[in-house]
C-alpha positions as CSV (number, residue, x, y, z in Angstrom):
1,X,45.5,38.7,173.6
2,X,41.8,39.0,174.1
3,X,41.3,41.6,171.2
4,X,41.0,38.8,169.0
5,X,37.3,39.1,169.9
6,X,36.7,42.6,168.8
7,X,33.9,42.5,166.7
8,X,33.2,38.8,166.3
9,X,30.4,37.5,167.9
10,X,27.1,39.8,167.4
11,X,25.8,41.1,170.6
12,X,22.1,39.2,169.8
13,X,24.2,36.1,170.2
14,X,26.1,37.2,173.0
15,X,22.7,37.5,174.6
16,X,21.4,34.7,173.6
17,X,24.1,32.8,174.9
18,X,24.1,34.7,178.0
19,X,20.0,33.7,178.4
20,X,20.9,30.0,178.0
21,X,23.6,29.8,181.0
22,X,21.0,31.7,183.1
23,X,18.6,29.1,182.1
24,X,20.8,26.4,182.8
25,X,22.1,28.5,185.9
26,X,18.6,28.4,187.2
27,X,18.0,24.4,187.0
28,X,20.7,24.0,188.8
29,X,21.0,26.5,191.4
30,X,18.8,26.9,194.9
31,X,16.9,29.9,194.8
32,X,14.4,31.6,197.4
33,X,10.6,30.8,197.6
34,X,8.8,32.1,194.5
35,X,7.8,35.9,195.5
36,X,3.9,37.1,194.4
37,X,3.5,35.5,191.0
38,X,1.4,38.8,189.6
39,X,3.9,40.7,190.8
40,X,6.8,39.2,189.4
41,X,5.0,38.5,186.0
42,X,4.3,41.9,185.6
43,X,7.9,43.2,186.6
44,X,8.6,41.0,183.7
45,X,6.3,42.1,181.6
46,X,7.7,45.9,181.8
47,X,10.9,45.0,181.2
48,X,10.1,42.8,178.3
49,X,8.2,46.4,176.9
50,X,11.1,48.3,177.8
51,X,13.1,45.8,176.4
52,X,11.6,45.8,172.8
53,X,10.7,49.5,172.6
54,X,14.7,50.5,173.1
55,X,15.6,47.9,170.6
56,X,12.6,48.8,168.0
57,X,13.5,52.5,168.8
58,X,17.4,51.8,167.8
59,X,17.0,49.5,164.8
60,X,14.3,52.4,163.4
61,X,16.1,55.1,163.8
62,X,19.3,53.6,161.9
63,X,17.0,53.0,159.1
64,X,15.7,56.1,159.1
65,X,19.4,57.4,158.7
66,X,20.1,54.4,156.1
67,X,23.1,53.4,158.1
68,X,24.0,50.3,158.7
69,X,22.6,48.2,161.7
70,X,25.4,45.4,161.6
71,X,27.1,45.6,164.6
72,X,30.5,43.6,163.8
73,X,31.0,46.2,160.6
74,X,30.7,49.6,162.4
75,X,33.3,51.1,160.2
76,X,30.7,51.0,157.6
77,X,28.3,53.6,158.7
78,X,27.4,56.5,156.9
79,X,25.9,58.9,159.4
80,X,25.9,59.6,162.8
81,X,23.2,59.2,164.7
82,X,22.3,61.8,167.8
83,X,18.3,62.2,167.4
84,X,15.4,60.1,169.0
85,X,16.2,57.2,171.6
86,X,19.9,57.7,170.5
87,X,19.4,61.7,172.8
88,X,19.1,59.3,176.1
89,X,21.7,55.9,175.2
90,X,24.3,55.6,172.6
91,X,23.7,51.9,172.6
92,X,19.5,51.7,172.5
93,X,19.7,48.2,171.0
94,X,22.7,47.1,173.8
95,X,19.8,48.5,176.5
96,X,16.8,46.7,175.2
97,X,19.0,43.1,175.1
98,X,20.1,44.0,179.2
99,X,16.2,44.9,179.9
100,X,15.4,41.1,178.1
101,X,18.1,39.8,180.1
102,X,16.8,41.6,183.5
103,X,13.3,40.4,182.7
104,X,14.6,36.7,181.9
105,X,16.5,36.7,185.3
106,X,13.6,38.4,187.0
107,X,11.4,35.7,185.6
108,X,13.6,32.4,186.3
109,X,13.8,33.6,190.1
110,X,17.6,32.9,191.1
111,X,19.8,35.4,192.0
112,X,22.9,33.9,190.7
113,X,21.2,34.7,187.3
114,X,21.3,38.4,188.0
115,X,24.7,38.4,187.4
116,X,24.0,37.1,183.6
117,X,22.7,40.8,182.4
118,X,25.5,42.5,184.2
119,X,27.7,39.9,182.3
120,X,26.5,41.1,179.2
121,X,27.0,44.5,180.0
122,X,30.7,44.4,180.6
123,X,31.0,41.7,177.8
124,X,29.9,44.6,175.7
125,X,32.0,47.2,176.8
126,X,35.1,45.5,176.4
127,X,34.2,43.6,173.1
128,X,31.9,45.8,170.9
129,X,31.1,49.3,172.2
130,X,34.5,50.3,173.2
131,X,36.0,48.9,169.9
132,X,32.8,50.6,167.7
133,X,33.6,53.8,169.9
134,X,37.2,54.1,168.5
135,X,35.7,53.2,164.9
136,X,33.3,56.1,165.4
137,X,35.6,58.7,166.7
138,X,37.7,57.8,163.7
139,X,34.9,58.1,161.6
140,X,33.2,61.2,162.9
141,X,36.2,62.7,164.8
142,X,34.7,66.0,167.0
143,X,30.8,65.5,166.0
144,X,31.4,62.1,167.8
145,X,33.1,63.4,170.9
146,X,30.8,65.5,171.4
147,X,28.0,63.7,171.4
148,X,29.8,61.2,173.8
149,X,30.0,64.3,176.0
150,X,26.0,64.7,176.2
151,X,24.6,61.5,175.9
152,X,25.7,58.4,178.4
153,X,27.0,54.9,176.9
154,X,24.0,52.9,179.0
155,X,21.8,54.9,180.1
């Protein structure tokens, strides 16, 4: 029953839709006194970094491989790609969206909107990753299993 959404709403969307509840979570929530602005400000700003480097990292390593980097046609890639950011996550690009989502939550200072990047996260799993996983086993068969062995889905 829920298959139906497989593949159809790209993850950048999913996040961005995830980042305008916690917005809108955060007006109209109560939330504890504002901690140490510098500190949270800078919390934010490493996860922003962290955020855009494992995304940057993803996106230029499937163009080095000239695979694609669509994530709702994952039957159509041409290689398999183990080497760079992909030797610590299988989903870089999934890991730098949760790190903007942390840093969003960690910036709007509510903890109901914590629960937004963990949303996210299992979204993901169900929706996109596990489906592309079956693609990619289909795909690469043993070279994929593998690598599934050595190398975590998140982190």
């Amino acid at each position: 029953m829920t298959g139906w959404l497989e593949h159809r709403i790209p993850p950048p969307v999913v996040g961005a839709i995830t980042a305008v509840l916690m917005w809108w979570g955060a007006a109209n929530l109560p939330g504890p006194a504002e901690p140490d602005p510098q500190l949270r400000l800078a919390v934010v700003a490493l996860l922003v970094v962290a955020g855009l480097s494992f995304d940057l990292a993803g996106l230029l390593s499937f163009r080095a491989s000239r695979t694609t980097i669509n994530p709702l046609r994952p039957e159509r890639a041409s290689s398999l790609v183990t080497s760079g950011v992909y030797r610590i996550t299988r989903n870089p690009m999934y890991v730098g969206m949760a790190c903007l989502l942390l840093a969003w939550a960690v910036y709007l200072v509510r903890w109901p909107v914590f629960l937004g990047p963990l949303a996210y996260m299992l979204y993901l799993n169900r929706f996109q990753i596990g489906p592309e996983e079956r693609v990619l086993l289909g795909l690469f068969g043993d070279e994929y299993r593998a690598y599934t062995q050595r190398v975590r889905r998140w982190l």
